[in-house]
N, C-alpha and C positions, 0 to 999 in steps of 0.2 A: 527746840522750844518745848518747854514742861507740859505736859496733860495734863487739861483742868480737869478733874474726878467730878461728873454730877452722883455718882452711884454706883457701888461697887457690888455684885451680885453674890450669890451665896456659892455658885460653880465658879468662883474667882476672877469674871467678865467685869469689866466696866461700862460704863455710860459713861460718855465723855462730853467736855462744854459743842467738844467737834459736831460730834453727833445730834446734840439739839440745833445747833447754828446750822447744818445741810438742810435739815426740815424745815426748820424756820424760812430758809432762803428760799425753799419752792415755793412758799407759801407768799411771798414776795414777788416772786417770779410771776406767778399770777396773777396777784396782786397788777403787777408792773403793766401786765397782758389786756388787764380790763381798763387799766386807767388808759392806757393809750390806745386801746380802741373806740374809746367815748371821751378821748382828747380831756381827761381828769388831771387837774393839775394837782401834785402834791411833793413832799419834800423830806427826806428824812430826818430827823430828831433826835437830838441829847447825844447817846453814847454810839448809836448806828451811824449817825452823821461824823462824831467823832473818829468813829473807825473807819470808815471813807476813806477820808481825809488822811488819816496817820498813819492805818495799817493798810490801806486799799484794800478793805473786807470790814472783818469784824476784830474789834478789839479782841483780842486771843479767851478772853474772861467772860464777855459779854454773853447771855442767853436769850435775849431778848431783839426783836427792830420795833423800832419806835416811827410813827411817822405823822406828819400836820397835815391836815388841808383847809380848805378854808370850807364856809357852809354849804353853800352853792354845788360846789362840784361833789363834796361830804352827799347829798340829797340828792345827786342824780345817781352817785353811788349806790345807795342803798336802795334805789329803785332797780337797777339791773341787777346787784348782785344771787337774788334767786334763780333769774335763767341765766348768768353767767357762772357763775361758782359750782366744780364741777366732782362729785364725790372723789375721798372723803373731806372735802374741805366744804366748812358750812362758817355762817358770819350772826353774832350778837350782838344787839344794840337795842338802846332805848327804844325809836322809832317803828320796832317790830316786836317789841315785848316790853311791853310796862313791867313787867317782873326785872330785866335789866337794870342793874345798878349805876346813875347816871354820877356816881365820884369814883365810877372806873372810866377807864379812856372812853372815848364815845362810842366805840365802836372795836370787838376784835372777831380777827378772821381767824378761826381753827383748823388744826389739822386731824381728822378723825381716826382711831385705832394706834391713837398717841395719848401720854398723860403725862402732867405736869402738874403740883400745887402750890397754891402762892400761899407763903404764909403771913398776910397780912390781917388785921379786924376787919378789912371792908370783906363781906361776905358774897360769894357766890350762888346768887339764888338759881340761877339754871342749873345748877349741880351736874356739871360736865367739866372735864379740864382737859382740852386735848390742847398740843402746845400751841403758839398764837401767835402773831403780832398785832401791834395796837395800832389803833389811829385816832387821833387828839385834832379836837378842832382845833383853829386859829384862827381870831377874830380881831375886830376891833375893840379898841379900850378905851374908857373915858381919860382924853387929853389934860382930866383933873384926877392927881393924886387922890385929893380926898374921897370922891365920885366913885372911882375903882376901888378905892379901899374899901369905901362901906359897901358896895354891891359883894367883894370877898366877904365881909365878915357876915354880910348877911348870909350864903352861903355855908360856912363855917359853923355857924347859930345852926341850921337845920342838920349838917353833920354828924354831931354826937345822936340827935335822934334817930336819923338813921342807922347810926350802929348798932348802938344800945340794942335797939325793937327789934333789928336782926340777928343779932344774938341770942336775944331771947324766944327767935323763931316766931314771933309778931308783925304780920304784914306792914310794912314803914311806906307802902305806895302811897297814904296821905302825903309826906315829908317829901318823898323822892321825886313827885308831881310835881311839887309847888320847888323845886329845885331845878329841875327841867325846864320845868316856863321859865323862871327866874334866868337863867341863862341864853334862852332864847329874846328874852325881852331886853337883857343886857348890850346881844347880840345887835340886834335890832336898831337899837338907841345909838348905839356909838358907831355902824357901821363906815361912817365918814371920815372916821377919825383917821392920824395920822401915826397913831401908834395903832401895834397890835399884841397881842399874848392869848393863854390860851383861856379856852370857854372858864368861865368865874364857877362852872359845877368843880371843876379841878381843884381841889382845896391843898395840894398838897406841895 
């Protein structure tokens, strides 16, 4: 099988997709450790789910695990994870820093004396990059197309401002507040429903 090259050093070493996908997996591994000692239900996501399934691991390419839970178990999460999470692994999220940017997943756990850069415009206001996995809420959704659509675009409305103002190194916690609630209230409203997808801060 071909070596994915993340980086190729100047003593002629590489960094390879290999070697972010082991770290990534301990970080999982714990992950896995906490969720089933507080009986957390969650499920893997997008291309980690994919590579399950196809490659039984990780797509050979992939850098990344993605993973869903729903609110509930997302919020007893984030209450243990202080006295479970065991150095260098430390976890980000809205709930524990309003400086958190809620149109990144909702939540990611790091691995510390690790680095990684995402190059995307959503901006990292903690200014740390050790490698990660994500966790994405999963909720319910309004059983009316049009209902869901406009809770997204209203989400989407607040978007550019948060970039823009972080780009321009301009506190955007007005924008990002009323983005957060707005998710949680969406959250809220449709919990019965019989469809689901993920939290409406996800615009992407």
């Amino acid at each position: 099988m071909s070596e994915y090259i993340v980086k190729e050093n100047e003593d002629g070493s590489v960094i390879a997709v290999k070697d972010v996908q082991d770290i990534i997996l301990e970080i999982l591994v714990e992950f896995d450790r906490i969720a089933t000692k507080y009986d957390l239900d969650y499920t893997l996501a997008y291309g980690s789910e994919l590579g399950a399934i196809r490659h039984g691991g990780f797509i050979p390419w992939d850098d990344d695990i993605d993973l869903f839970m729903q609110r509930e178990d997302y919020m007893k999460l984030v209450e243990v994870l202080d006295s479970e999470l065991k150095e260098p692994l430390y976890f980000q999220c809205y709930e524990t820093n309003d400086k958190y940017n809620p149109l990144t997943p909702a939540m990611k756990i790091k691995m510390g004396n690790t680095h990684i850069e995402e190059k995307t415009l959503i901006t990292n206001r903690l200014g740390d990059n050790g490698l990660f996995i994500d966790v994405f809420i999963f909720s319910g959704i309004s059983e009316s197309k049009f209902k869901h659509y406009r809770a997204q675009a209203y989400s989407m409305l607040l978007m550019p401002f948060i970039i823009v103002l972080d780009l321009l190194h301009i506190d955007s916690r007005f924008f990002t507040k009323r983005l957060y609630k707005h998710g949680l209230r969406y959250e809220e409203k449709n919990k019965n429903s019989k469809y689901g997808s993920l939290n409406v801060t996800w615009t992407f």
